[in-house]
Phi, psi and omega in degrees: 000148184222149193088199167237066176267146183218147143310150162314161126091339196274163189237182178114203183242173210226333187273157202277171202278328197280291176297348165319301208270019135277348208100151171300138185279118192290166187278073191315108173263101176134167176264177219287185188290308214239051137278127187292187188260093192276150192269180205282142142342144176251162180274186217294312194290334178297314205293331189259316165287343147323307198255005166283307172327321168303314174285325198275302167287002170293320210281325194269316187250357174279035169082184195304315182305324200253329150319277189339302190277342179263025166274302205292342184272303189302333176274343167271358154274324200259340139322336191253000160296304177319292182329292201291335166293323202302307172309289201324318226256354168330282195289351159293333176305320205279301183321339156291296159351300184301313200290303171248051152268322184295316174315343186251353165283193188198167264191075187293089167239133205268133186288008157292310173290000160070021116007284162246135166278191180279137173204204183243043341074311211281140165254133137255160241165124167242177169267168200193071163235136185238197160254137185226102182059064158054046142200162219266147173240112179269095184254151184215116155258160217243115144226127197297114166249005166234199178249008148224089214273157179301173174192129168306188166327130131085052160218192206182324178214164179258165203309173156253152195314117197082025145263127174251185144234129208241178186262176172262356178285323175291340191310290182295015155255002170266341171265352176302165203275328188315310189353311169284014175274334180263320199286358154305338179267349185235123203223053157222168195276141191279117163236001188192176160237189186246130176311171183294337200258005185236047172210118213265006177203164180266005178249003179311136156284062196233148157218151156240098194281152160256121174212110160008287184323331180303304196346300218280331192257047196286324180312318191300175185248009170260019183220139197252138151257128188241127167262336193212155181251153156126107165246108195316131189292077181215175188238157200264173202284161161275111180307145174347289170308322157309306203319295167314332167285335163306311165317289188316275233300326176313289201314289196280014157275297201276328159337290176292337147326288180276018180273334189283315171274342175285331147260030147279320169310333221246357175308156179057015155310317176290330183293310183304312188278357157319300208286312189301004171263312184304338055090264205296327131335296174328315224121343174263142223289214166312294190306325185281309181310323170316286155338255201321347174275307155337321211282320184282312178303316200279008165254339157292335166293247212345316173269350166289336170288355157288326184287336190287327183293324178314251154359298149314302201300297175304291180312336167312322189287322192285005174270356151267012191279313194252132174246134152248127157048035172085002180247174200187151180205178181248170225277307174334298168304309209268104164232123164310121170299125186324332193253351152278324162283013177254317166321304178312291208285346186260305171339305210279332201263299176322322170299328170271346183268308160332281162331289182311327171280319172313317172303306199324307144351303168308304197264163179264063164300106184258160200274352182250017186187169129275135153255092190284317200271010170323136178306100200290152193266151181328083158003141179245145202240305176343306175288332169301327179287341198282343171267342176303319194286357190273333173291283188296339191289331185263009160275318192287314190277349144295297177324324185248035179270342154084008191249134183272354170240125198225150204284149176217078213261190176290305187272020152273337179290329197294304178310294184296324213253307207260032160269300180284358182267325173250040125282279164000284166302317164301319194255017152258351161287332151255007175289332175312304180287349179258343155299302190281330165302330180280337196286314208276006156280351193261140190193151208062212163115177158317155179296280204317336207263290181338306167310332196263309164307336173293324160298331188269317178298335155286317194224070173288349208279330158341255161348312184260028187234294153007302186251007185303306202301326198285337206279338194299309195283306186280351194269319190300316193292294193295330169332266163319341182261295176359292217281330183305327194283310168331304168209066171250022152291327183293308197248020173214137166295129183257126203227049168049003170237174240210166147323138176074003152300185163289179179245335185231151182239095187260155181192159179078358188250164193243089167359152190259336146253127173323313184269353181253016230307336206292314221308342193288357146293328133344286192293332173324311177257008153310330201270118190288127183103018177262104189269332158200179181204101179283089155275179189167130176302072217213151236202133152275143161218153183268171185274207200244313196297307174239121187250031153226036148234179191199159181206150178306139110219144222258112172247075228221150168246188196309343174282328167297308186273015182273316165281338183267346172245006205352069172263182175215191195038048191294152151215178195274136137134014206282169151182143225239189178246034166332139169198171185274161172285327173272006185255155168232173206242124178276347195235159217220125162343135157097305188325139182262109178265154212252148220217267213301004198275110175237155193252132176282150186266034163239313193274345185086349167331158170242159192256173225258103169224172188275167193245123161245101165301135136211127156269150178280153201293177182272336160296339188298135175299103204255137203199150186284102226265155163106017163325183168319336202229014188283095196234153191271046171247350194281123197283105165324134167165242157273125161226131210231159136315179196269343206247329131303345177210119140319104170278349172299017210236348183240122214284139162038056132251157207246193186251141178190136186222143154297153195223155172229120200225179202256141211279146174080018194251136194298129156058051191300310171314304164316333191273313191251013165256326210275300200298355201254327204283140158220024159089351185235322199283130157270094163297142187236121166252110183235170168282134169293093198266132148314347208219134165229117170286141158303137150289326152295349176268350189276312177273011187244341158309313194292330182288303190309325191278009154274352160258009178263008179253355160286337200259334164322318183269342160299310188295337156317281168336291207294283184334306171318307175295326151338285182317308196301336199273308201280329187274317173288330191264004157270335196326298169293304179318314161324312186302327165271320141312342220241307208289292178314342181118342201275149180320137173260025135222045176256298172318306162299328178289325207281338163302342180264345197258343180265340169274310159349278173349271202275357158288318216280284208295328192285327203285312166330276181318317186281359183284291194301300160304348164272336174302302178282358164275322172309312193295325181292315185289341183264300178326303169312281206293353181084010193261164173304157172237099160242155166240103197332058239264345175302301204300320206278354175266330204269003174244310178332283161324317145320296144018266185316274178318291170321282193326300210268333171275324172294321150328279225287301235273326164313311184306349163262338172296314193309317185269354171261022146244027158279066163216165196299307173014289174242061140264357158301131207205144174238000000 
């Protein structure tokens, strides 16, 4: 035997002679001298900035696919990125605005009164504005009386005489062919434009002309003297009700913003969780693979959020380019306020690492699959309800406070925006559980439609994440047109007209002879296409007895007041007593009006005059105003004939006329302010409405539908990428259908049918659920609650109409990936 080869059976030790007589080999405690050194376990924030880093680069470096897919996620963040800046930057916007209306303002102290004296400083200035196609052409004339006279914003001098200097926007409508409709009102030579800084939006319509003549004219009471421009900049409060309509209009514009982007972080999930098994082969457990999916949605926020500043950055330029719904702003102005815009930039990443760990939650990642296609457990409704009911709980109790002015403090805005957000949400929270319950009942049908139910019954949550942002955006939008319809009796005037009423309305002007007022009728009716013209003279005056009542009076001669009172047997000298059926007559037969009573036109003082009595007869007659041709700009009181009251005999009485003109005739208005204007009187020419909005509620409507048509295009755009997203991560199972026979427009058809659906059932829940938020939201404020239902079909149908165009625009990817093609796989 040889070695350490042993016989059976023997005994004894085994270790060879030479190590027995060293001794037992000591025992190593520790590690060897040249082993290296593994560093410690990371603590919770090492693990998590690890396997995020770890998502972030599969997402950046992971080949053409892991592009692709944090492409489509970065454009679908950075729209809604955009948005939300866009919002952010709202309030700079309005305050620039503000800011430079003040810069340009002044202190209206009337040069008769000598108020300030003449200097080299001092300017004088009237004002001089008209209207052109329904927007103000804002004019000022200038004349300098020392030699370094103020001078507003975005001038340098004031013009010379029989010179102007325009905005550029009036530059381009003076060179447009339209121009001679305007250029009878601007009777001066174009010598400059005014910069920019003298302007409050960039589509502004401004001129400043210079002229010699005020000098002559100081006694008036339309010429100002000024040493300086420039007025502390603010604003008056929002009545209660703007105020709550600003809310709504935020809230359910921005909602959907963000519905859009928690579903864009979640694009490209079935692919991602393919790859995270292989992960979890390696070896990385649960918790980590979770971290590293995180990881990935969150380098598509992070580059979507470049593209939304991107993107943002652009489009800020289209904001002096474009009107929307008449507004426009410079590019300069729209900077996000710093604490929305860090909330946004923190907000947006964070949001997606959420989301994503929430999905997750769902799938099983395993090292030899995901497992997805398991029979899923039934959805629960219970838990859906609780935030809509959580919604009407912080809602109701405004609503049943029963005050049509309702305190509207920091903590009812509180109340009120986060009422709508869990009605809202409750209602894309039930949309899921109302697919699958309707889906999973459906059975036979067309191949397309079977397919597409069949799609929908393994993966409704898809689908239904899809239509959240539209059910969000159409239930908010009716929501909203509710509350507008609702309570825009608060903020409008009804003025009696009508079919067979006039069309045009003059008002506000101070006759071009003082002793003639009536004559600018005459010229009314020189004008072609002008079929007729009820002019008239009219006044306020206190009674002689009591000089704080007052009464309207209206001085025409007859045939004007046989139509404006539709009375008959008019004769000259006649005079009559008029009132609304819901108005009372301050002046009574027999009663004395004070025909000398003047006012100063800044301060409102009344000025120290002789009392000139007239009396109304003792016969006159009292009728009812508002006859067939009676419309509600006409003043209750007296209307006398020219041959019973002298209107030349009543100080600043003004000229207002009705117009009856021939349908269809072009820029008829624009024809009848040029026959009115004489370089001194300001005349206002408007079309006749049944209805006149407060202005501020008119320019705060135009602002929400101009942000719900930013918010339109977004949900086009996101929905597009969507699509686009779910048709590539099907792309072989297409491929493979197409490989197998079946029609490629059998496929096509089970995509529409599978967007259908769940559109169909979300436009439902936003019918409804907007009707009944709008009805609660009407309710707080004291307004009727009716329903529009044309209006609640025509934002449906937009709805719709979005959806179904973000589908088509998919339909050429969708077929060129029906080809064997992508049956390749690496």
């Amino acid at each position: 035997m040889t070695g350490s080869s042993r016989p059976s059976g023997a005994t004894g030790s085994t270790v060879p002679t030479a190590l027995r007589d060293r001794g037992a080999a000591p025992v190593l405690r520790g590690p060897l001298p040249d082993a290296p050194e593994f560093p410690e376990p990371p603590g919770t924030a090492g693990r998590w900035a690890r396997d995020l880093w770890m998502g972030m680069r599969f997402a950046l470096a992971g080949g053409r696919e892991g592009l692709l897919r944090t492409s489509l996620t970065a454009l679908g963040v950075g729209f809604g990125v955009a948005v939300l800046l866009l919002a952010a930057a709202v309030p700079n916007l309005i305050s620039g605005y503000e800011e430079r209306n003040a810069a340009r303002g002044h202190e209206y102290t009337s040069a008769s009164e000598g108020e300030i004296a003449p200097g080299e400083r001092t300017v004088l200035i009237t004002p001089q504005s008209t209207q052109f196609r329904g927007e103000w052409v804002t004019g000022t004339v200038l004349h300098a009386e020392g030699g370094d006279p103020a001078l507003p914003p975005g001038i340098t001098e004031v013009p010379a005489p029989g010179t102007m200097v325009v905005s550029p926007a009036l530059r381009d409508l003076l060179d447009s062919p339209d121009a001679h409709l305007l250029t009878p009102r601007l009777p001066y030579e174009l010598s400059g434009i005014v910069a920019d800084e003298g302007l409050t939006e960039p589509n502004e319509l401004l001129w400043y002309a210079g002229d010699p003549g005020l000098a002559e004219r100081i006694d008036d009471d339309g010429v100002y003297r000024v040493d300086a421009f420039g007025v502390t900049a603010g604003s008056q409060p929002l009545h209660p009700v703007l105020l709550l309509m600003l809310v709504i209009g935020c809230v359910v514009l921005l909602l959907p913003v963000g519905a859009f982007i928690a579903t864009a972080v979640r694009l490209g999930g079935e692919r991602r969780d393919r790859r995270l098994a292989a992960l979890r082969l390696l070896g990385t457990d649960v918790r980590a693979t979770h971290r590293i999916a995180a990881g990935e949605a969150l380098a598509g926020a992070l580059v979507g959020l470049l593209v939304g500043v991107v993107v943002f950055l652009l489009g800020r330029n289209l904001l002096a380019e474009f009107r929307i719904f008449g507004l426009s702003a410079f590019s300069e102005d729209a900077v996000p306020a710093l604490a929305i815009a860090l909330f946004v930039i923190i907000g947006v990443p964070t949001a997606a690492v959420m989301v994503t760990l929430q999905a997750m939650r769902r799938v099983a990642v395993e090292p030899l699959g995901v497992v997805r296609t398991s029979t899923p457990r039934r959805r629960r409704l219970w838990w859906r309800l609780l935030p809509p009911l959580a919604g009407l709980a912080l809602l109701l109790p405004l609503a049943l406070s029963g005050s049509e002015e309702p305190d509207v403090g920091t903590g009812e805005i509180w109340q009120v925006s986060v009422g709508i957000v869990f009605l809202l949400v409750g209602a894309t929270a039930v949309l899921p559980w109302l697919v699958e319950a309707l889906t999973g009942r459906v059975r036979g049908g067309p191949v397309p439609f079977q397919l597409a139910m069949r799609r929908l019954q393994l993966d409704s949550g898809s689908a239904s994440r899809a239509v959240s942002g539209v059910t969000i955006a159409v239930a908010g939008a009716i929501a909203l047109q509710m509350f507008l319809t609702g309570i825009t009796t608060q903020f409008s005037e009804e003025t009696g007209a009508g079919e067979g009423s006039p069309s045009l309305v003059v008002s506000g002007g101070a006759p071009r002879d003082p002793s003639d007022p009536l004559e600018g009728a005459r010229r009314l009716e020189e004008v072609a296409g002008v079929t007729g013209v009820l002019g008239y003279a009219s006044h306020q005056l206190p009674r002689t007895d009591d000089a704080e009542i007052w009464s309207g009076v209206t001085i025409a001669e007859c045939e004007v007041l046989v139509r404006l009172l539709a009375t008959e047997n008019c004769v000259d000298g006649a005079v009559y007593l008029a009132h609304r059926e819901d108005e009372r007559l301050n002046v009574a037969p027999g009663d004395s009006l004070n025909l000398a009573v003047e006012y100063d036109a800044l301060s409102g003082d009344r000025l120290d005059t002789e009392v000139e009595p007239w009396t109304i007869p003792a016969d006159a007659p009292v009728v009812t105003l508002g006859g067939e041709n009676g419309i509600g700009y006409l003043m209750s009181g007296v209307f006398a004939t020219p041959a019973a009251l002298d209107p030349g005999r009543i100080p600043d009485i003004a000229f207002e006329a009705q117009l009856y003109t021939q349908p269809g005739e072009p820029d008829i208005a624009e024809h009848v302010r040029n026959a009115l204007f004489d370089g001194e009187s300001r005349f206002y020419v408007f079309e006749a409405s049944p209805t006149l909005h407060d202005d501020e509620f008119d320019n705060l409507r135009r602002s929400l539908y101009a942000g719900a048509v930013v918010v339109m295009l977004l949900i086009g755009g996101s929905m597009a990428i969507s699509t686009l997203e779910q048709m590539r991560e099907r792309r072989r199972l297409l491929s493979v259908l197409v490989a197998f026979g079946t029609p490629r427009s059998t496929l096509a058809g089970s995509v529409l049918w599978q967007t259908a659906l769940p559109v169909a059932l979300g436009l439902l829940i936003a019918m409804v659920g907007g009707m009944g938020l709008g009805a609660v939201l009407l309710t707080t404020v004291g307004g009727s609650v009716v329903f529009d239902i044309p209006s609640l079909l025509v934002m449906t149908a937009a709805g719709a109409g979005v959806v179904l165009g973000a589908t088509l625009v998919g339909m050429p990817s969708l077929y060129r990936m029906m080809r064997p093609q992508g049956l390749r796989t690496e």
